[in-house]
Steps between C-alpha positions, in 0.01 A plus 500: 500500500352494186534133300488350171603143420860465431649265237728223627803571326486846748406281799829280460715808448388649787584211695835420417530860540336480923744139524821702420382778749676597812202387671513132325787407401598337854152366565517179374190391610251760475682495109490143403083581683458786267640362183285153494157761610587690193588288232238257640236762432638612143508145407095503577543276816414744780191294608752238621666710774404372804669441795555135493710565141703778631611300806574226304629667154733860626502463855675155608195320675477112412152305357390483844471860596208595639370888409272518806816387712777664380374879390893534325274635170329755656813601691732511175164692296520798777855500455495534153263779516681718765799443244286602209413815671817568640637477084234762419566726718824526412703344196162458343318801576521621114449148376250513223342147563405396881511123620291447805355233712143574611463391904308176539605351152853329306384664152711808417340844361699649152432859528607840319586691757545910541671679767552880521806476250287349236310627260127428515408354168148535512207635676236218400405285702724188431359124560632333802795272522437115451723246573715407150407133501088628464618816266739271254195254409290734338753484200760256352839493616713569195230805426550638830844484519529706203259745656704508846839545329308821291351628849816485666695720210202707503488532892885565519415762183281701657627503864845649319267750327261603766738501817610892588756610494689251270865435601737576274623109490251237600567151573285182381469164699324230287489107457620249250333156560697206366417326120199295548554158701879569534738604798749772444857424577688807416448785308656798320349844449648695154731786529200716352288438794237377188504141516564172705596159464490226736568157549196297604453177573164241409534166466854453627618707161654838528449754218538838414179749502514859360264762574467880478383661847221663292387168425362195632604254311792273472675381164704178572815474312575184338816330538552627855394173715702451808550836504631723824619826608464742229689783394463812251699616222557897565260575185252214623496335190649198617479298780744234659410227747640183648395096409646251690757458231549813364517901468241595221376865370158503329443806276147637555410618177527194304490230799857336375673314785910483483706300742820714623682282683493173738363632873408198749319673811498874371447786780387805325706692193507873391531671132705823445426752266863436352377102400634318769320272743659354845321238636536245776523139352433372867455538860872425560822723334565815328284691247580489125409678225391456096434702252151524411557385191683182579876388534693391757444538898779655684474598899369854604578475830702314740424333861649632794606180676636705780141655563374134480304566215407242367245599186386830371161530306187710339737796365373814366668740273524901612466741263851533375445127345891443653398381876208294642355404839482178622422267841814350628423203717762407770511177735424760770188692535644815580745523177170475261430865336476647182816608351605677180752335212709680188483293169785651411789436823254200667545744836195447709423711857209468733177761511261393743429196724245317334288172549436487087489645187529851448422757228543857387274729371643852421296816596341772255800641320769154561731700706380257819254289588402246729599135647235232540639215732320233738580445877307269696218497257462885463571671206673848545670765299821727562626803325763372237772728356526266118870680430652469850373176573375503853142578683432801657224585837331246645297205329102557529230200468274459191355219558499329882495139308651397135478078432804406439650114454733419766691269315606634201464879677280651252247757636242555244517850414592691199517873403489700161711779397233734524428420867199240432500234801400143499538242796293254669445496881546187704708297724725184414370363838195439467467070487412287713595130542159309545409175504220311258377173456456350126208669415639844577323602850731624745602314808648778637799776505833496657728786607488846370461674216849548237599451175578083475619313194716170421312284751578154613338311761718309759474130488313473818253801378593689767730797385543655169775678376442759276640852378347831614638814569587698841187741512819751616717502228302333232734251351421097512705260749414134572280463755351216704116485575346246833150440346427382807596762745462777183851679588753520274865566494785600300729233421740675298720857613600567138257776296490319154395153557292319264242194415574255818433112519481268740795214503231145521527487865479923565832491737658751229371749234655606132469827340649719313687826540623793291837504663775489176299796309532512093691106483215328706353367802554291785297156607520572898370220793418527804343348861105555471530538885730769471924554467750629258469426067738353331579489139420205326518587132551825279313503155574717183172733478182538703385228622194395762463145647192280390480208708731213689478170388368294807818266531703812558712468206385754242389866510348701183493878429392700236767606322583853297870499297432777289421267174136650507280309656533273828588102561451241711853433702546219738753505808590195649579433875673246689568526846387863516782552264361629097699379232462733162197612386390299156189636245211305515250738242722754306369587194435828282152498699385576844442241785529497862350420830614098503393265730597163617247187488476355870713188532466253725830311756718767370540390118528775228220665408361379123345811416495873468184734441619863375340764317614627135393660239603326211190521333446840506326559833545355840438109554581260753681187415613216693846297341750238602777521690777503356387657203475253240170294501117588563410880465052601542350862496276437759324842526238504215443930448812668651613431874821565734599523901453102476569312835494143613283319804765377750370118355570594130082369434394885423649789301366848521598806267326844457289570163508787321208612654611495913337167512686236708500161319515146595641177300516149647830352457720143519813528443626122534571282352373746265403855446115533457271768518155616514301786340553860712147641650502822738500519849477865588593857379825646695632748225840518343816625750524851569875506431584474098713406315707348779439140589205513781272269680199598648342166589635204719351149513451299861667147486107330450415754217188587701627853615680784313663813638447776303630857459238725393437860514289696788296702293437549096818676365452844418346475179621863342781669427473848637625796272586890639564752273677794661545305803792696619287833547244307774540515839739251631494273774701628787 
């Protein structure tokens, strides 16, 4: 095999491309193995990969592990080879760059590989391969990654020229990394096929970032912070996206930003080509719909309570501008799907059974085309008649995994008019709930891997109750964790259950559940060992539970009317009975996430420490209760997710940055508090912009528990042109 060295940006293509193989994408091991060997290597680290580091770092072993012991690297190595070769011999046979691992080493090999459907590029003799980490130092970074992204259109140039016989339509698979330093959240490709923008995420602000696929850079537009989920205009001039307030459209030419209307907890909107956009304002109720220009909302479609539907979202316009598909979510799994609605008579009917959002994209000539839908993480497609409304043949797999966000049931995928394909692979459950001590080392995991968010630690440190989906059917439930014994149970039957607390002496649980669809939700209790709910209060809205005061008598939620932004509402409880709910925090503004000051032989608690951002990003504060004395921004740069120790001396809140920080606090006979310093760096909450907690404090402040991701998130977006033409997966 002949072998040149091969820039990086082509090594990370190719493996995202071997991770979403047939051959991969159930090997979650050998996987999360090859991922950290890779980008380990690219990121000039390779001489680091010894045995000792892999035990520890992919494979699960703790500090004391013992390579000439325990031979689980060299085990895990020879099964990531065989897998490697397997791949090659068959999905990958016509790759055009080759990841291997040499025997007797942990530093992968890049390669440019031949085979006999290849074209040989050159008879010379060509230098051999060299690890990247030793090939990327003979030149800077920035210099070389300008050379690797020309070498790779080159490469892809002349491989389209020089292969014989060319097919009449080829197909293109290529990566998009992220905008420097940021996450993506969601993403939108144009209906050209030309361009994409994304939301991405650095320093706990979301903004948009446009860039041409024949380019690699990003423009930032200004005026989008807090941005999510954005969606084209059918020229792609224009661009609309959600705040936490609000439904905007930025124009690209000029970069203006216009607010269209008010849109709390927006999930996904879609532009005609006759000027009208429908949008969900929410993850609860119908659609509705504005004019792109502005005026007033008015419902486009209507929920079918008989269904149990109980919200529909991320709609998409077909080509006649008149009807759009959408998710409908139900209380029960099996009524979720993708159904179609009429602007014009609000009649809806169901397509296809569906786990989230869907999309159309019509075939050459717009007399059909083809459904893209997600079930159980795989992304498939299905013949779709666009005039008589209904699927034809059998679905077929495009990609075996598609991320996708179990709460909010966004898969992140998006398609062009012109057939271009963009979608990041990935699972939802891929955390783990692990213990560390204050200066971030781990003390050790429990259970298995899932997806687990809105944790709370029981009083006795024992069990934690926490959201996370059924790995089945995808959608989150309440569920009990013994961090002793590491099993965990459901403790609620319903399908649509949401941010659970502890009552002060964890006999009962609160949480929330979707159950009264576009006029709000319902505050629901029951035994933490186990038995029937009952109702305790409804609320107008959406609404997620924050804390319970530790005499019993008050529970907080985060709060979303429909006004804009979100408030701070305050239930009170009296003999397990809740009287009506009163605002706390309810301002033109957003804050959330309130929590009680501990309080001593069951008197009131003084204080309340809440996030907001009043002052134009996220701080925490800490303020009297009831509202009308002392108020302090204790975070000093931007901070949320705050949480007490059980003896009200210590505050913590996340920074901007992922950081977990620390303040010393007194809160009688008066509020006092120190200056915040880090502990550790956990990382923000994969779930957004839903109230989430990824960290829980032990009673002594000396532990935390900590919900943190397997492996590095898949740091590309991968893009297919002509994906329909390639082989499918059967």
């Amino acid at each position: 095999m002949p072998h040149i060295e091969v820039p990086p940006v082509s090594v990370l293509a190719e493996l995202e491309k071997i991770l979403v193989s047939r051959v991969f994408s159930t090997a979650g091991r050998p996987s999360r193995l090859l991922r950290f060997l890779v980008q380990e290597t690219v990121d000039g680290r390779g001489d680091s990969l010894k045995e000792y580091t892999l035990g520890t770092t992919v494979l699960g072993r703790k500090p004391t592990f013992d390579p000439r012991i325990d031979p689980i690297a060299r085990v895990e190595a020879s099964r990531l080879r065989d897998r490697l070769n397997l791949y090659y011999a068959t999905e990958g046979r016509t790759d055009l760059v080759v990841i291997s691992l040499p025997k007797g080493g942990y530093v992968p090999v890049f390669q440019i590989g031949t085979s006999e459907e290849l074209p040989t590029l050159s008879s010379a003799p060509l230098a051999p391969a060299l690890p990247l980490a030793r090939a990327a130092s003979r030149m800077p970074w920035n210099w070389l990654t300008a050379v690797s992204a020309l070498l790779v259109v080159v490469g892809v140039t002349t491989f389209a020229l020089l292969r014989s016989p060319a097919p009449a339509v080829s197909s293109l698979h290529f990566s998009v990394v992220a905008p420097q330093n940021a996450s993506i959240d969601s993403f939108a490709i144009s209906p050209d096929g030309a361009r994409l923008v994304v939301a991405a995420t650095t320093q706990n602000i979301s903004s948009l970032y446009l860039r041409p696929l024949n380019s690699f850079v990003y423009q930032r537009l200004s005026g989008t912070e807090g941005a999510w989920s954005p969606f084209w205009s059918p020229d792609g001039r224009s661009i609309g996206f959600f705040t936490l307030e609000r439904l905007n459209v930025v124009e690209v030419g000029t970069g203006a930003v216009r607010t269209l209307c008010e849109a709390g907890l927006g999930r996904g909107g879609t532009w005609s080509r006759l000027g009208e956009i429908v949008f969900a304002s929410g993850p609860l109720g119908p659609l509705k719909r504005i004019s792109a220009s502005g005026g007033k909302v008015a419902p486009a479609t209507l929920l079918d309570s008989g269904h149990g539907e109980i919200g529909h979202r991320w709609p998409q316009f077909l080509p006649d501008g008149r009807h759009f598909l959408y998710f409908a979510a139900a209380h029960e799994y099996d009524k979720f799907g993708i159904a179609i609605g009429d602007l014009d008579s609000h009649s809806s009917w169901r397509v296809v059974a569906a786990d989230t959002n869907g999309a159309y994209v019509p075939d050459p000539g717009g007399r059909s085309g083809r459904l893209l839908f997600v079930t159980h993480g795989t992304l498939k497609a299905q013949a779709f008649d666009p005039n008589r409304f209904r699927t034809v043949g059998d679905p077929v797999t495009v990609s075996p995994e598609v991320n996708y966000v179990p709460l909010s049931r966004y898969a992140q995928f998006s398609v062009s008019n012109t057939g271009v394909l963009a979608y990041m692979a990935g699972s939802p459950f891929n955390q783990e709930l692990t213990w560390l001590d204050r200066a971030g080392a781990q003390l050790g995991r429990v259970g298995e891997p899932g997806d687990f968010d809105a944790l709370h630690l029981s009083p006795d440190d024992k069990r934690v109750i926490l959201n996370r989906s059924d790995p089945t059917i995808g959608y989150p439930g309440v569920w009990s964790v013994d961090l002793v014994r590491g099993s965990s149970s459901r403790v609620t039957s319903r399908s649509v259950d949401f941010s659970p607390i502890w009552s002060p002496d964890a006999s009962q649980v609160v949480y929330a559940t979707a159950t009264l669809a576009d006029r709000g939700m319902t505050l629901l209790q029951v035994p933490a060992s186990g038995g029937p709910a009952r109702r305790l209060r409804e609320i107008a809205g959406a609404g997620f539970p924050s804390d319970w005061s530790s005499n019993g008598r008050y529970v907080s939620y985060t709060g979303y009317l429909g006004h804009g932004g979100s408030g701070i509402y305050i239930v009170p409880v009296q003999h397990g009975e809740a009287g009506e709910p009163w605002p706390y925090l309810e301002t033109e503004r957003n804050e959330g996430g309130a929590v009680f000051s501990p309080a001593q032989g069951g008197a009131d608690p003084k204080w309340i420490a809440y996030t907001s951002d009043e002052s134009g990003r996220n701080e925490v504060y800490i303020q009297s209760l009831p509202r009308d004395g002392l108020k302090v921004q204790i975070s000093s740069a931007g901070g949320s997710h705050v949480q007490w120790r059980r003896d009200a001396k210590e505050l913590y809140y996340l920074a901007p940055n992922g950081d977990l920080m620390a303040i010393e606090t007194k809160v009688s006979p008066k509020l006092e508090a120190g200056l915040p310093r880090p502990l550790f760096h956990i990382g923000y909450p994969v779930v957004s912009p839903a109230p989430s907690l990824n960290y829980a404090v032990a009673r002594d402040g000396q532990r935390f528990l900590v919900s943190r991701p397997m492996a590095a998130a898949a740091p590309s977006i991968s893009v297919m042109t002509n994906w329909a033409i390639t082989e499918p997966f059967k």
